[in-house]
C-alpha positions as CSV (number, residue, x, y, z in Angstrom):
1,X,-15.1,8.6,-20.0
2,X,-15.4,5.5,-22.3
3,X,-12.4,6.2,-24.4
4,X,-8.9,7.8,-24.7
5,X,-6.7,8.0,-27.7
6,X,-3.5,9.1,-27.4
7,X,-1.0,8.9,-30.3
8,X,2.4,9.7,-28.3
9,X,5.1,6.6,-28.8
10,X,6.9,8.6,-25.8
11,X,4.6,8.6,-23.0
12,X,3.0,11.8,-21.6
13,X,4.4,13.1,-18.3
14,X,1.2,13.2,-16.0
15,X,0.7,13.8,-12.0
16,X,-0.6,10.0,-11.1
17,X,-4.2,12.0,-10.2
18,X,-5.3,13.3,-13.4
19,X,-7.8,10.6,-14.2
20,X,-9.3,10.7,-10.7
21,X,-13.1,11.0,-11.0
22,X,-12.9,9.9,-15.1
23,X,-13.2,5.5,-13.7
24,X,-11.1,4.8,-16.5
25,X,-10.7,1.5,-15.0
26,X,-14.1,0.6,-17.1
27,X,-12.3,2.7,-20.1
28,X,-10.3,1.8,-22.8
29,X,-7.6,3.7,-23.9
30,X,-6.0,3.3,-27.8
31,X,-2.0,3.8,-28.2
32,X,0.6,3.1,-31.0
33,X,1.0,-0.8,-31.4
34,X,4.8,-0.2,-30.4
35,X,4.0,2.0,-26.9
36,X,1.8,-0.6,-25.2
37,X,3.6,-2.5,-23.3
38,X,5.2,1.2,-21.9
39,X,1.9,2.6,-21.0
40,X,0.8,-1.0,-19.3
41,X,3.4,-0.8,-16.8
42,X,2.8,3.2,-16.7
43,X,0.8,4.9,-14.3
44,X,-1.9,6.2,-14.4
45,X,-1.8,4.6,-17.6
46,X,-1.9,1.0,-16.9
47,X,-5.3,1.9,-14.3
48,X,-7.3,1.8,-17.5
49,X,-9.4,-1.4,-17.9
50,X,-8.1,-1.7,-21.8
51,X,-5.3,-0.7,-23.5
52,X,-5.3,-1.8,-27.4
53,X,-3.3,-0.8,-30.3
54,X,-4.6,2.2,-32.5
55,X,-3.3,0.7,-36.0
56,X,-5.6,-2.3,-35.2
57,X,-8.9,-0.5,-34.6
58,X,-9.4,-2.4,-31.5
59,X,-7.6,-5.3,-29.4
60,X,-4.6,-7.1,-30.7
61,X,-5.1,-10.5,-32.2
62,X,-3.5,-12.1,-28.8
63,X,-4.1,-11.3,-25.2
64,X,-2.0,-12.4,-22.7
65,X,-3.3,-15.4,-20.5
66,X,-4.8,-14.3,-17.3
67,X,-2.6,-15.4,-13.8
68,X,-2.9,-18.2,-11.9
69,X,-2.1,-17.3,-8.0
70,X,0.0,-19.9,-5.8
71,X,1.4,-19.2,-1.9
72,X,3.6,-21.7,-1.2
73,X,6.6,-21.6,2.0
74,X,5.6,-17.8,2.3
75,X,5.6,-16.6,-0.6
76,X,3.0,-15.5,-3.6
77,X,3.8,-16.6,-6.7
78,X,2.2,-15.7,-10.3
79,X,2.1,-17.7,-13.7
80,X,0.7,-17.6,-16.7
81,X,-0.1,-19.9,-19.7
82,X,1.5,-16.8,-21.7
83,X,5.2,-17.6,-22.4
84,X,7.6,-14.6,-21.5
85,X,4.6,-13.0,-19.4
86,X,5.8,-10.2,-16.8
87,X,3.3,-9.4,-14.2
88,X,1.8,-6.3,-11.9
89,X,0.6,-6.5,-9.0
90,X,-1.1,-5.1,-5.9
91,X,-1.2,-6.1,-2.8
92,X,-3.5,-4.3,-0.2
93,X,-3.5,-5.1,3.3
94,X,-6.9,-4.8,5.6
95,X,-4.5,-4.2,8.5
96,X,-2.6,-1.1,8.0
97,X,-4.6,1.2,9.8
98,X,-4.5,4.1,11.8
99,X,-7.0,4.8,14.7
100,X,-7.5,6.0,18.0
101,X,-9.9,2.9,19.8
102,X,-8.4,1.5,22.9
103,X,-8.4,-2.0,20.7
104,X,-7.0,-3.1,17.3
105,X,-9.1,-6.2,15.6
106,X,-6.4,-7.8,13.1
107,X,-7.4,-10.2,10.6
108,X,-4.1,-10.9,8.7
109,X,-6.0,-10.8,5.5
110,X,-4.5,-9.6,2.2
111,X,-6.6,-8.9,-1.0
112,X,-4.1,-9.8,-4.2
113,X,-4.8,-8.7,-7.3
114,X,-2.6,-9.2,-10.6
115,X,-2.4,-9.3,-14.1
116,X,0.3,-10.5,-17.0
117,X,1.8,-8.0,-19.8
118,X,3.9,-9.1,-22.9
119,X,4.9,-6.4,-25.3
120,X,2.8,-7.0,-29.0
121,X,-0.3,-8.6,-26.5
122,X,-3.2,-6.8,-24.8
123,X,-3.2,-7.3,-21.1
124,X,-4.5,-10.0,-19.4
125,X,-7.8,-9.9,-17.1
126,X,-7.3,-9.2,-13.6
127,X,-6.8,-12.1,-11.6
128,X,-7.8,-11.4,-7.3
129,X,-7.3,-13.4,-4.8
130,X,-7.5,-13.2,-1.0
131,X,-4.8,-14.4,1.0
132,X,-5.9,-15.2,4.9
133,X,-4.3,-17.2,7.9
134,X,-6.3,-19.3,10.5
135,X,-5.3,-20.5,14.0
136,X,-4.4,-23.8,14.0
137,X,-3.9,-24.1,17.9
138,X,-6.1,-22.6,20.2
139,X,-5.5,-19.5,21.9
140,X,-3.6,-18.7,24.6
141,X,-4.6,-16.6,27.8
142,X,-2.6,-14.8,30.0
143,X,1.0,-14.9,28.3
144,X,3.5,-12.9,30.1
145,X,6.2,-13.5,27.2
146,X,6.4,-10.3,24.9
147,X,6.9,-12.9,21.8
148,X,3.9,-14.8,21.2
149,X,3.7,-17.6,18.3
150,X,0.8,-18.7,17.5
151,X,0.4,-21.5,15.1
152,X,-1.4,-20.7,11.5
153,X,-2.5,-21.9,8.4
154,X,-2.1,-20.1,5.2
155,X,-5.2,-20.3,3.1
156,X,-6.1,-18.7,-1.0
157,X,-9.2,-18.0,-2.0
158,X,-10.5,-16.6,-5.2
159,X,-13.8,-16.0,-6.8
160,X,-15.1,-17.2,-10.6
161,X,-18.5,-15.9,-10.6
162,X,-19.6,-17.1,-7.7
163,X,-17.3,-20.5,-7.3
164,X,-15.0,-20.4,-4.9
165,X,-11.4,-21.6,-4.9
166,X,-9.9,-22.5,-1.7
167,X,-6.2,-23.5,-1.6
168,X,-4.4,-24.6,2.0
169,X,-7.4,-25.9,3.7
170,X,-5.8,-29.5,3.8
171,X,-8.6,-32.3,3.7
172,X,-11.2,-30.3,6.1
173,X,-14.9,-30.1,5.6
174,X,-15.5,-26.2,4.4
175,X,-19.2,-24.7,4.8
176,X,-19.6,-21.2,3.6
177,X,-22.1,-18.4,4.7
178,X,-23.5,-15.0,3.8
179,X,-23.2,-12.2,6.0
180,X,-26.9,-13.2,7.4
181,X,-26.0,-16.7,8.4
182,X,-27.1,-18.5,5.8
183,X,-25.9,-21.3,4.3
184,X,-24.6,-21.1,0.5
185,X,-22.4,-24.0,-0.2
186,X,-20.4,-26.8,1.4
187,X,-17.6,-29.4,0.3
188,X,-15.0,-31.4,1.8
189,X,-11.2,-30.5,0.6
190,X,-9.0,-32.7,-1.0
191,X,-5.1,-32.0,-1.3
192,X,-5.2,-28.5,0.0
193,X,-7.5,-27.8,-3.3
194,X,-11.8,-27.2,-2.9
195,X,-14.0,-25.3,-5.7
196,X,-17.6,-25.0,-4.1
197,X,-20.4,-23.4,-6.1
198,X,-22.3,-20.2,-4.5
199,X,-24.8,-17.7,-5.3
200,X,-22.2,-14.7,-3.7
201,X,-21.3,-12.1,-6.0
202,X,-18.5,-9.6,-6.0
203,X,-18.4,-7.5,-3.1
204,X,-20.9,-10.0,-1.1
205,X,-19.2,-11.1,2.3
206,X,-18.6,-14.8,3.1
207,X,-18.3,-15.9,6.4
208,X,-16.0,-19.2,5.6
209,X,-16.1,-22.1,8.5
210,X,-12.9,-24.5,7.3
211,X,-12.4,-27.4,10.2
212,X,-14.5,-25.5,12.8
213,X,-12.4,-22.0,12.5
214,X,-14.0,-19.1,10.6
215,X,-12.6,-16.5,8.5
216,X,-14.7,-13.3,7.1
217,X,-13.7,-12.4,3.6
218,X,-14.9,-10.3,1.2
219,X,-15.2,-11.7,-2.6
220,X,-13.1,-10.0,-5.1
């Protein structure tokens, strides 16, 4: 499925699965100019890649901006260069699992992705973003306690085509790998803030070495 047209102001009551199978995420779907923002913030509606106004032919003249991601004193926080911009978001975290192993690996990773709406604009590109926490402290054996804190560092990363954004790493030297070992670009970060250029693409893991502690992410 490539493209949908559906000339209902009112949206259609659906079951959230009847796309499944069609990937209308790579899709574009054409509604009345009035309707968008309602089918943006719609599901299964919103899922598709496009939505654009049927009276145009084709996009709107303005798009929203695409988000900028920020976690600051534990919290995630979204903005965009697009005045009056509301924002979804999805949130999926690697550790919610259920199994039956002896032993749980946690990583404490989350994998952010959002994007702005504004009724009369198209919707913004998805903006993704991986949200991770490394020991600052070493561990600790043999703790009798039932409450255990161990000391962490928040850290951001996001992906433009292969350059990395790191946010939270304070002013350590950052060397990123592949999954093989290899070495695919270093940097030293200044005021929590480091873009270093790689050849990873999306989906590629990195294996990310910030002040001697390593993180495995996967780019978004």
């Amino acid at each position: 499925m490539e493209e949908v047209y559906c000339y209902a102001e009112i949206i259609p009551t659906s079951d959230y699965s009847i796309f499944e199978g069609s990937y209308i995420e790579s899709a574009t779907l054409y509604v009345p100019t009035s309707s968008i923002s309602n089918y943006t913030s719609t599901k299964p509606w919103s899922d598709f890649g496009k939505i654009v106004s049927i009276e145009n032919g084709g996009e709107l003249e303005n798009k929203c901006e695409k988000p900028r991601i920020n976690y600051n004193n534990g919290k995630l926080s979204f903005e965009s260069d697009t005045e009056g911009a509301e924002f979804i978001y999805e949130i999926k975290d690697s550790d919610i699992k259920k199994g039956y192993e002896s032993e749980v690996e946690l990583n404490v990773t989350y994998n952010v992705s959002v994007y702005a709406l504004k009724s009369g604009y198209t919707n913004s590109d998805v903006a993704k973003a991986t949200l991770c926490w490394i020991e600052v402290d070493p561990k600790t054996e043999g703790i009798s306690s039932p409450v255990t804190f161990i000391s962490t560092r928040p850290i951001l990363i996001q992906n433009n085509v292969g350059d990395l954004l790191i946010k939270g790493a304070g002013d350590e030297h950052i060397t990123i790998y592949d999954l093989s070992g290899k070495k695919v670009g270093e940097g030293k970060s200044i005021d929590d803030n480091i873009v270093i250029k790689t050849c990873l693409k999306k989906g590629n893991i990195a294996i990310i070495n910030i002040g001697g502690k390593s993180i495995k992410v996967m780019i978004q």
